[in-house]
Residue, then its C-alpha position, 0 to 999 in steps of 0.5 A: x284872162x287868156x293869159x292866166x290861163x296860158x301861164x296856168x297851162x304852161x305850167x302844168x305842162x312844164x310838171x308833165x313834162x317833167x314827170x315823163x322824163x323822171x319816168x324815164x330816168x326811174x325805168x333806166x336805173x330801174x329804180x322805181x323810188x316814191x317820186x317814180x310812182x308820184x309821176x305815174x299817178x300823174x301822167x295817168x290822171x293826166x291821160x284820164x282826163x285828156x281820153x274822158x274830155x275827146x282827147x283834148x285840155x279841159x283847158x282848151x276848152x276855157x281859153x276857147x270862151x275868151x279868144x276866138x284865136x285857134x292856132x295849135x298855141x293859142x292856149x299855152x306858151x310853147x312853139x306853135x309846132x310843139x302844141x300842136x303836136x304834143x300829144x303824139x310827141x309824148x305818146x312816143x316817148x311814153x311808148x319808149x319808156x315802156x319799150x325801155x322797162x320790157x327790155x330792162x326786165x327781160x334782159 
């Protein structure tokens, strides 16, 4: 089961991924298409449920019932440092983007 769960979250994470860095891509062109919007609905449902669930996975909290494991990765497959410090790696590159679209629409 921990595996399942591991290759659930792993894919979630390659769409979230994903959906930042097309966010990226649609405030440097400055063109805001539908995929644009699609993956802000997702990173902000995203953010949602991270912020209502103490600023964790749900995810976490399944894996947690079938292994007794507790390194930063024990839940996805992705390097130890980048699980451990994902949500602050993307809350920066979040930040830029956002920093990106003021610099675009004032200049």
């Amino acid at each position: 089961m921990i595996a399942f769960i591991k290759a659930v979250h792993t894919a979630i994470w390659i769409v979230m991924t994903m959906s930042v860095f097309y966010i990226g891509y649609a405030v440097y062109r400055m063109s805001f298409d539908p995929w644009f919007f699609v993956s802000l609905f997702l990173i902000g449902g995203e953010i949602l449920v991270i912020l209502l669930n103490s600023w964790r996975c749900p995810l976490t909290n399944i894996a947690r019932r079938y292994t007794g494991e507790d390194s930063p990765n024990f839940d996805i497959y992705l390097p130890r440092t980048i699980a451990k410090y994902n949500k602050e790696i993307f809350s920066i590159i979040l930040l830029l983007i956002l920093m990106m679209y003021v610099y675009n629409s004032v200049f």
